[in-house]
N, C-alpha and C positions, 0 to 999 in steps of 0.2 A: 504494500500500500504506500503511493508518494504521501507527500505533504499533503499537497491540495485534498486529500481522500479524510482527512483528518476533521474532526468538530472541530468547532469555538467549544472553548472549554465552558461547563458547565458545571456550575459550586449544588448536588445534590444534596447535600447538609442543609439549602435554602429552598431549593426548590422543591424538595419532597415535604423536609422537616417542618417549617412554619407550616404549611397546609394541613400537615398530621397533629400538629402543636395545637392550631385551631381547632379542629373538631373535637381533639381531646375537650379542650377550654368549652366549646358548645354543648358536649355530652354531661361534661360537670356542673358547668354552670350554663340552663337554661335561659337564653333570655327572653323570657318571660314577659317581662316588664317594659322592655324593648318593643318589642314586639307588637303589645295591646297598644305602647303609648301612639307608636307609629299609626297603628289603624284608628286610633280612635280621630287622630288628626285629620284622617284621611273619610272619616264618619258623620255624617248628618244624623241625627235622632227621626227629623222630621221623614226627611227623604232617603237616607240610606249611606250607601256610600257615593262619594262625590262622580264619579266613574262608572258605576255599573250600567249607565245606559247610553257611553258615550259613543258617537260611530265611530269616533277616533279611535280611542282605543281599544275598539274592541274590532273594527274592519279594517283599517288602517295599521295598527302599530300590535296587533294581535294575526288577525288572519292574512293581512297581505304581507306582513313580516316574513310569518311560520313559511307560507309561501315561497318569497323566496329563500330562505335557507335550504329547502327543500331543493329549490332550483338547483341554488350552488352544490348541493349534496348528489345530486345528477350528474354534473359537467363534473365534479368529481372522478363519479365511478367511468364514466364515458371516457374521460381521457385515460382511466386507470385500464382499460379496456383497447382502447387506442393507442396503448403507450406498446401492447402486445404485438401490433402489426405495424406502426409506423413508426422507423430508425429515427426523427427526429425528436420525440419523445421517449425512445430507450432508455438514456441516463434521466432520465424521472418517472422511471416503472415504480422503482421501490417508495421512491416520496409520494406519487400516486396511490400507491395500496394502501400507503400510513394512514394517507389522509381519509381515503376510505373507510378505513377500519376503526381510525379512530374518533371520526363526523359520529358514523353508526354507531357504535359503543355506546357513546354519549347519549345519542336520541333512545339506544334501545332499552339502557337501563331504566330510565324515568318510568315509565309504566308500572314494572316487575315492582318497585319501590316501593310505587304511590299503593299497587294492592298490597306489599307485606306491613305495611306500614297504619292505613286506614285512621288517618290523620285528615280533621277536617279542615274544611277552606275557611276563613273566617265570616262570610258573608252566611256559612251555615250555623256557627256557632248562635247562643240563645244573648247573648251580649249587642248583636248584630242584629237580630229580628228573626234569626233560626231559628232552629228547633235541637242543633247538637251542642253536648257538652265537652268543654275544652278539657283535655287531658296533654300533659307532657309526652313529651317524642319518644320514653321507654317506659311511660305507665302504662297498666293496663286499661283499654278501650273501654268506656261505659257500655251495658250492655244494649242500653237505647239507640247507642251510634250506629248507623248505618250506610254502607257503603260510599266510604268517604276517600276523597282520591287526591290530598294537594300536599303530600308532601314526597320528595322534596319539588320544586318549582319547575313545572315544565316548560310554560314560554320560555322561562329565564334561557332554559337551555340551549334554545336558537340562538341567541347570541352567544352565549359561554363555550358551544361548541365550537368556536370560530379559533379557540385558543388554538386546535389544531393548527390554524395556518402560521400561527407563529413558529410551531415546531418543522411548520415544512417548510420556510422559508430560510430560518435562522441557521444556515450553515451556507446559504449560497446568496440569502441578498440580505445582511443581518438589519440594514436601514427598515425593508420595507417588512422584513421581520416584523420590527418593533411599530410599526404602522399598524402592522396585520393585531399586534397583541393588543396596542390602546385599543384600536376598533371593537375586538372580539368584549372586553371589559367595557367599554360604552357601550357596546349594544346591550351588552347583558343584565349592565343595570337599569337602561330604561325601558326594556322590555320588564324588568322586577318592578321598577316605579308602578309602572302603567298598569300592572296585573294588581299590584298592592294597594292603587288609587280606586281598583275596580272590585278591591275585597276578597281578591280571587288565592293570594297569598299572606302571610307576613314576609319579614324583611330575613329571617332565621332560612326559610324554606328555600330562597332566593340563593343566599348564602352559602347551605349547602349544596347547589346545585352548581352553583360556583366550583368553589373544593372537588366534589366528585370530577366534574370537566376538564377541570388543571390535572388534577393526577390519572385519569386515563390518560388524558394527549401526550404526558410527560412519561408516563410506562408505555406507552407503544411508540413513541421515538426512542427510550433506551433501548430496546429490544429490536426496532428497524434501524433506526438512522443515526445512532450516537455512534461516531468509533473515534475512541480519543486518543489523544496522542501519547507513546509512552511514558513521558513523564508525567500526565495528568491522571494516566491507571496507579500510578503509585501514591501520590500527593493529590490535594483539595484545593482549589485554589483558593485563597482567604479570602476572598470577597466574590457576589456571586457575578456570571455572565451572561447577562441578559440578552 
């Protein structure tokens, strides 16, 4: 393997550890309090939540969002597919599948979650004009609750999925990398605003769906696309490399 075959070195101590640090911190200490303060902000007595009937976000920045993610999650697999028959895409076969696999990953775990999970939305809860009662993320479910699907945050995931592009970028164009990464984290919080504005999450659900997205895209580029240089398999480099 020359140089050029070589990462940008990557400080794994930050980019795994804080994320695992977090959830840790989120599994001990629930923010609870966070969470209601957020929505109640976001709560009308009178009329509900300030969003839940808006075309905005709910046609616009919900359904034509998911939309196109999906697109991009297409042009994706197509060039992942096209990289198999046309020599100008061969050296980004392997970045191609990453990004494949690891778009999917992302979108495919949310589901599986939200039924082990059975955690309601807040616009269900009885605080909000529901009918469900609120329980923590490892208590056990009232037996009143029924079939309840928001955690962790699915829109969120449209944009959080995007972190992928950072990892498929960040060894061959590290600027537009770091474009690709703000972008993926802008979208993914205003896709969480917007869902939160509409009742549809808290800010915690959001959060984890975050976390989950960074550590997939970040184990399916160690595992395709990371090969680092010999002296960075033996040493860490003390500050990380974005």
């Amino acid at each position: 393997m020359n140089a050029s075959a070589y990462s940008r070195p990557l400080n794994f101590f930050w980019a795994l550890g804080l994320p695992l640090a977090v959830m840790i911190l989120l599994l001990s200490i629930e923010p609870t309090r966070l969470d209601f303060a957020l929505a109640d902000a976001f709560y009308d007595p009178g009329t509900g939540f300030i969003g839940r009937h808006s075309a905005f976000l709910e046609d616009v920045l919900h359904d034509r969002a998911k939309q196109l993610v999906i697109l991009i999650g297409l042009i994706a697999i197509a060039g992942s597919i096209l990289s198999l028959f046309w020599p100008p895409l061969k050296s980004w076969r392997k970045s191609l599948g990453y990004l494949v696999l690891a778009m999917g990953t992302c979108t495919a775990i949310v589901m599986p979650l939200k039924k082990l999970t059975d955690v309601p939305c807040p616009w269900s809860l009885v605080q909000y004009g529901g009918n469900q009662v609120y329980s923590p993320l490892l208590s056990e479910r009232p037996a009143t609750n029924k079939a309840n699907l928001c955690w962790p945050g699915g829109h969120a995931s449209s944009g959080f999925t995007l972190f992928a592009f950072y990892f498929f970028l960040r060894d061959r164009r590290p600027r537009l990398a770091r474009l690709a990464l703000t972008t993926a984290l802008a979208l993914g919080c205003v896709f969480s605003v917007g869902r939160m504005m509409q009742g549809a999450h808290f800010l915690s659900h959001n959060l984890w769906t975050a976390l989950f997205d960074w550590l997939i895209c970040l184990g399916f580029y160690r595992l395709m696309l990371y090969h680092p240089t010999p002296s960075s398999e033996k040493a860490t480099s003390a500050t990380p490399a974005l």
